[in-house]
MARMI-368761 format. One record per residue: residue number from 1; residue in one letter; x, y, z of N, C-alpha, C in turn. Coordinates in Angstrom, 1 decimal. Layout:
<pts>
   i aa   n_c1   n_c2   n_c3  ca_c1  ca_c2  ca_c3   c_c1   c_c2   c_c3
 NUM  A      X      Y      Z      X      Y      Z      X      Y      Z
...
</pts>
This chain:
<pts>
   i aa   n_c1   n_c2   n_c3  ca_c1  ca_c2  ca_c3   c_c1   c_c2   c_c3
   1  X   12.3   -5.2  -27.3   11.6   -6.3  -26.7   10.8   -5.8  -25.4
   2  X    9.9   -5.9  -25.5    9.0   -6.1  -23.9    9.0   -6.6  -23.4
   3  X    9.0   -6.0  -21.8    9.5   -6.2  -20.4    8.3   -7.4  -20.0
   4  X    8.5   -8.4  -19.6    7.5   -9.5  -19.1    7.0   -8.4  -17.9
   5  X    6.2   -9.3  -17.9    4.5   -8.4  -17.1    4.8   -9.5  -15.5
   6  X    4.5   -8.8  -14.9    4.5   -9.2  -13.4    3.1   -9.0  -12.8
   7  X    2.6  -10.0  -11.7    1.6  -10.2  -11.1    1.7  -10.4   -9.7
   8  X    1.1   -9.8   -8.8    1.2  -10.0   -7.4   -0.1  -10.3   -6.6
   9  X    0.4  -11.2   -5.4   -0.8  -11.6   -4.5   -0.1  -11.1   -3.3
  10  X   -1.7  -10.1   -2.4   -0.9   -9.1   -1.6   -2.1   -9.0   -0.6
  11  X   -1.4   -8.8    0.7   -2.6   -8.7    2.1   -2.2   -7.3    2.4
  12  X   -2.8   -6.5    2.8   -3.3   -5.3    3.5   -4.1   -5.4    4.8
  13  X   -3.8   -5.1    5.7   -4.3   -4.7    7.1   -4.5   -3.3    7.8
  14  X   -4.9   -3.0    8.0   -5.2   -1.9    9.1   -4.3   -1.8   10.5
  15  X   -4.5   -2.9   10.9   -3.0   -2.6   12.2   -2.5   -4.1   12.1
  16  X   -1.5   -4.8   12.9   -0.9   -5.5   13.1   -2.3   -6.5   14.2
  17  X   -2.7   -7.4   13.1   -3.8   -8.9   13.4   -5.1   -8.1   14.0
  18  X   -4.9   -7.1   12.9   -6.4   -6.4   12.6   -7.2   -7.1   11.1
  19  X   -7.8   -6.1   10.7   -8.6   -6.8    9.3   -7.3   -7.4    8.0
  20  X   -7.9   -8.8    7.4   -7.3   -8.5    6.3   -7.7   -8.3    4.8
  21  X   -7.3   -8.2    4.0   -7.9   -8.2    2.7   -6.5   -8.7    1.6
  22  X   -7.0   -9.8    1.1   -6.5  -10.6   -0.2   -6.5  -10.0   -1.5
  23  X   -5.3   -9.3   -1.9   -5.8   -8.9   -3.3   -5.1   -9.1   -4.6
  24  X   -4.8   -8.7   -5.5   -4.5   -9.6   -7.1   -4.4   -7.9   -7.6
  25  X   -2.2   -7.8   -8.7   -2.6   -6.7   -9.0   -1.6   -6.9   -9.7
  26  X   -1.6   -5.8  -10.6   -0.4   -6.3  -12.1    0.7   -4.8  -11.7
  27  X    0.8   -4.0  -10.4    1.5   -3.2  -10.3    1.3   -2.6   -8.8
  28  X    1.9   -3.3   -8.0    2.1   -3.8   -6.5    2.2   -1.9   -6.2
  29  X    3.1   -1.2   -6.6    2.8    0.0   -6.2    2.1    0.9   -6.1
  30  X    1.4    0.5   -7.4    0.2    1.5   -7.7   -1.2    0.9   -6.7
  31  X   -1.0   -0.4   -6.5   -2.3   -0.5   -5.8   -1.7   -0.2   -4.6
  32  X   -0.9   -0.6   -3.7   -1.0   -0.2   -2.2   -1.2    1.2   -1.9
  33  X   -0.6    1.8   -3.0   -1.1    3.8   -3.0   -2.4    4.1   -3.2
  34  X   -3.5    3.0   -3.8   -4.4    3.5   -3.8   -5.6    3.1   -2.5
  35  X   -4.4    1.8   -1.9   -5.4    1.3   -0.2   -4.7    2.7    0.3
  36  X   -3.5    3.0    0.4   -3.5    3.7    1.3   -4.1    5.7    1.2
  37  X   -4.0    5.7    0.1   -5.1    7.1   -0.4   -6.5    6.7    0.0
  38  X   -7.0    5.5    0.2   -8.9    4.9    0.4   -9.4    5.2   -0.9
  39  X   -8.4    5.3   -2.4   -9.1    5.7   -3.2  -10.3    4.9   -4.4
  40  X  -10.0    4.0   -4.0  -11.4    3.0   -3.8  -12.3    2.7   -3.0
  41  X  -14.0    2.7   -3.3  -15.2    2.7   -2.4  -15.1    1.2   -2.4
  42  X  -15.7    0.5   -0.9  -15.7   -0.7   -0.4  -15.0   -1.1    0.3
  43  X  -14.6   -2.5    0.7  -14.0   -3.1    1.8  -12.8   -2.5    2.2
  44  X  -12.1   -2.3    1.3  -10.5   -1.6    1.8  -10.9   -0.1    2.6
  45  X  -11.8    0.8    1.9  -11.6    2.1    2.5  -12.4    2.2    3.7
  46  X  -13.8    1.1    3.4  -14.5    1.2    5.0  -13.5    0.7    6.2
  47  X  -12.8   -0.2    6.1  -12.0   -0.5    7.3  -10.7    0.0    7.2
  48  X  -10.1    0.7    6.5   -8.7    1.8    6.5   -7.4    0.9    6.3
  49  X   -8.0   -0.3    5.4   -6.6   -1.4    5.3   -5.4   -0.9    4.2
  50  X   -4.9    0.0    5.0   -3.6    0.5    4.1   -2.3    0.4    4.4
  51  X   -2.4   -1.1    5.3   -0.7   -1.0    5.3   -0.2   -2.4    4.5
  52  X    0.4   -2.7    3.7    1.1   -3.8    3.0    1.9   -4.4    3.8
  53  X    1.3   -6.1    4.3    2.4   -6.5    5.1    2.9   -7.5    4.6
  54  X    2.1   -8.3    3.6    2.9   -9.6    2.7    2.3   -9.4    1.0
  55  X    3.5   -9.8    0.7    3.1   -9.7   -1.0    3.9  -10.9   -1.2
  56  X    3.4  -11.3   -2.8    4.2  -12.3   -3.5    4.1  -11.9   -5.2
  57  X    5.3  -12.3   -5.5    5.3  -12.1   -7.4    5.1  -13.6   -8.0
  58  X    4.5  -13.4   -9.3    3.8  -14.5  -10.1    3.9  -14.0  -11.7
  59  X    4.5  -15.2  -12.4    4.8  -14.8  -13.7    3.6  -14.8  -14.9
  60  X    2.2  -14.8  -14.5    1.2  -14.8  -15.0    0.2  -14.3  -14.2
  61  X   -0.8  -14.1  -15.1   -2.1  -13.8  -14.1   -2.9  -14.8  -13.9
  62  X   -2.9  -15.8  -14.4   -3.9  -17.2  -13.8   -3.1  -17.5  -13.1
  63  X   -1.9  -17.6  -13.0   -1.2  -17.9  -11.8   -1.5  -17.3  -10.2
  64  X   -1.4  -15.8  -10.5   -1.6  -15.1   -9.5   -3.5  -15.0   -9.2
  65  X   -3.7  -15.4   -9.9   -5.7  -15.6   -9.8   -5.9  -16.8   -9.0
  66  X   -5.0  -17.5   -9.2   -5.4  -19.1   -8.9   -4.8  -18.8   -6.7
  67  X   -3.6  -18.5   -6.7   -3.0  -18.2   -5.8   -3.9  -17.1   -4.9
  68  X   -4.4  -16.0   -5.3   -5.6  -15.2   -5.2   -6.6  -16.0   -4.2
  69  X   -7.3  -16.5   -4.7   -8.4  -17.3   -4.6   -7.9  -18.5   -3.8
  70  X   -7.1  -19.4   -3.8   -6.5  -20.1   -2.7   -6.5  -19.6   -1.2
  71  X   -5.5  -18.4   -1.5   -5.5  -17.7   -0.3   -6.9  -17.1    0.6
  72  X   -7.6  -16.5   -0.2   -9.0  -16.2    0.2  -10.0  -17.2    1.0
  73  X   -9.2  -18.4    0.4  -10.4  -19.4    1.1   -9.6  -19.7    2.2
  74  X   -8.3  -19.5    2.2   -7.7  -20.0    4.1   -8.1  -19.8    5.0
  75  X   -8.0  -20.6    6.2   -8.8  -19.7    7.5   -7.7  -18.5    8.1
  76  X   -8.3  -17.5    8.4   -7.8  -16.2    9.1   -6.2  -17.2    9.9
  77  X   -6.1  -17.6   10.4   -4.9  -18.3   11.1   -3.9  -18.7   10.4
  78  X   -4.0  -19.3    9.1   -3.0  -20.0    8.2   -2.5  -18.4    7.6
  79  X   -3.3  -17.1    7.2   -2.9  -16.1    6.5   -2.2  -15.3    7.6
  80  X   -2.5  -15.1    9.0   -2.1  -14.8    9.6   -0.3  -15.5    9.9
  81  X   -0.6  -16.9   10.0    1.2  -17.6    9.9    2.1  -17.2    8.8
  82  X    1.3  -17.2    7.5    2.0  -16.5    6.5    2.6  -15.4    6.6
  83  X    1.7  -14.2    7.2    2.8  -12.9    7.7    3.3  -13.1    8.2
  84  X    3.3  -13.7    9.4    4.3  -13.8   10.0    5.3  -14.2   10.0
  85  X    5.0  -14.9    9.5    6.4  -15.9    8.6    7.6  -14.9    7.8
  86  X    7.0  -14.5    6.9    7.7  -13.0    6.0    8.1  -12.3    6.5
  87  X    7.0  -11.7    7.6    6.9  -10.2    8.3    6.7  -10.2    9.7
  88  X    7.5  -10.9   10.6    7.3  -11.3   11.8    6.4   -9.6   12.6
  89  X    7.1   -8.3   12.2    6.5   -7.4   12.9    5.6   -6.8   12.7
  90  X    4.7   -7.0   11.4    3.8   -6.9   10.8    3.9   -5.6   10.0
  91  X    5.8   -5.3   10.0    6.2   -4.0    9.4    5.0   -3.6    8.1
  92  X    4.9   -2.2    7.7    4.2   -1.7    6.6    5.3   -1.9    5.4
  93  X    5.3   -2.6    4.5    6.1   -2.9    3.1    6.1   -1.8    2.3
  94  X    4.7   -1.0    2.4    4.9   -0.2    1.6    5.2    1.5    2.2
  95  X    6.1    1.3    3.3    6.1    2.6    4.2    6.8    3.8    3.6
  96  X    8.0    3.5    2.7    9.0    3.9    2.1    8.7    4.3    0.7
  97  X    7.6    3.8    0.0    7.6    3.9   -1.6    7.5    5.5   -1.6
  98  X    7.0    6.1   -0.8    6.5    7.0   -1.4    6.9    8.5   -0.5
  99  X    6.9    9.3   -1.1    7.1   10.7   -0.2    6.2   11.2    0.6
 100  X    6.6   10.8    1.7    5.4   12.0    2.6    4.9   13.2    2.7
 101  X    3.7   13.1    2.9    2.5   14.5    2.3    3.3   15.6    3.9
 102  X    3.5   16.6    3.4    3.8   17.9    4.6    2.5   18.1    4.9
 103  X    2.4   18.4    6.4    1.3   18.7    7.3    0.8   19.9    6.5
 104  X   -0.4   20.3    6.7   -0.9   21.8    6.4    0.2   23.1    7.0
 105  X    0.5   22.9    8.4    1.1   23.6    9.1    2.7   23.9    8.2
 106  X    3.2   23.1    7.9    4.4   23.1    7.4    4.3   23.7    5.8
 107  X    3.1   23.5    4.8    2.8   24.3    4.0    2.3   25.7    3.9
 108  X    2.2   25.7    5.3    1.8   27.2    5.6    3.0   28.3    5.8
 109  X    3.6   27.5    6.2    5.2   28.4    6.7    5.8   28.3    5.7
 110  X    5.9   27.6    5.0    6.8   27.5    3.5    6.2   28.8    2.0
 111  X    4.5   29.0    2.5    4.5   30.3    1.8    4.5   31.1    2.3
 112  X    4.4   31.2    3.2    4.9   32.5    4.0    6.3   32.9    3.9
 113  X    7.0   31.6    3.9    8.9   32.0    3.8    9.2   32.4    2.3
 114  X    8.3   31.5    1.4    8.3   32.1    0.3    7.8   33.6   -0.1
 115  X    6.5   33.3    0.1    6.2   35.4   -0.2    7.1   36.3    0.3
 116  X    7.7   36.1    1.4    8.3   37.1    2.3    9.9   36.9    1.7
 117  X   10.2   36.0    0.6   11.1   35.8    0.5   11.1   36.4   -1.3
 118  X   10.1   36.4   -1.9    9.6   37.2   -3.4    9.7   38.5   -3.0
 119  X    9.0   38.7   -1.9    8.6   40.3   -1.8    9.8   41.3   -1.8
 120  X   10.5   40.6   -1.0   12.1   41.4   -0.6   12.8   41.2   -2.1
 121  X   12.8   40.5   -2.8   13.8   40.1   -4.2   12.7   41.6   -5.2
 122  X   11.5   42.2   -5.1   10.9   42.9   -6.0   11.5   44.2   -5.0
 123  X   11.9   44.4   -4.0   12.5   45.7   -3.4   13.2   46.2   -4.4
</pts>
């Protein structure tokens, strides 16, 4: 049997009651990773809205289209009360999904610990 399909309506911000952007997605992880990579050209990557501060799940996609589009027409203040409401701190939801990229610095010393650590094993 197959797994029912899930749908989400989800705000992205840049900082806490910075820009927002309203969006519609059938796999809530996969899209916040791609606001937060900028791996889409337009509104999200020009203004750097990569933090997830409210989401909601919907057992359809016209549901979540309809919901979509409701929210889009709210004034800036009602979507604002909404986060807040959920997310009084404007925490990032999606801070945790994912493993943190190592600085360059930190990939540098790790081959270096590595080679120097091959080289002695070929002694």
């Amino acid at each position: 049997m197959r797994e029912p399909r899930q749908f989400f309506v989800y705000i992205m911000t840049n900082m806490p009651w910075g820009t927002l952007y309203v969006g519609m997605t059938n796999d809530i992880m996969r899209r916040a990773f791609e606001h937060k990579e900028a791996l889409a050209e337009g509104f999200t990557k020009r203004y750097r809205l990569d933090q997830l501060v409210y989401y909601e799940e919907w057992p359809t996609a016209p549901d979540a289209i309809h919901r979509e589009k409701r929210l889009k027409k709210w004034p800036r203040a009602w979507k604002i009360n909404l986060i807040r409401t959920e997310n009084p701190d404007w925490n990032d939801l999606a801070a945790d999904w994912y493993p943190k990229m190592p600085a360059a610095k930190d990939i540098e010393n790790w081959i270096a610990r590595t080679s120097w650590a091959m080289t002695e094993e070929s002694d």
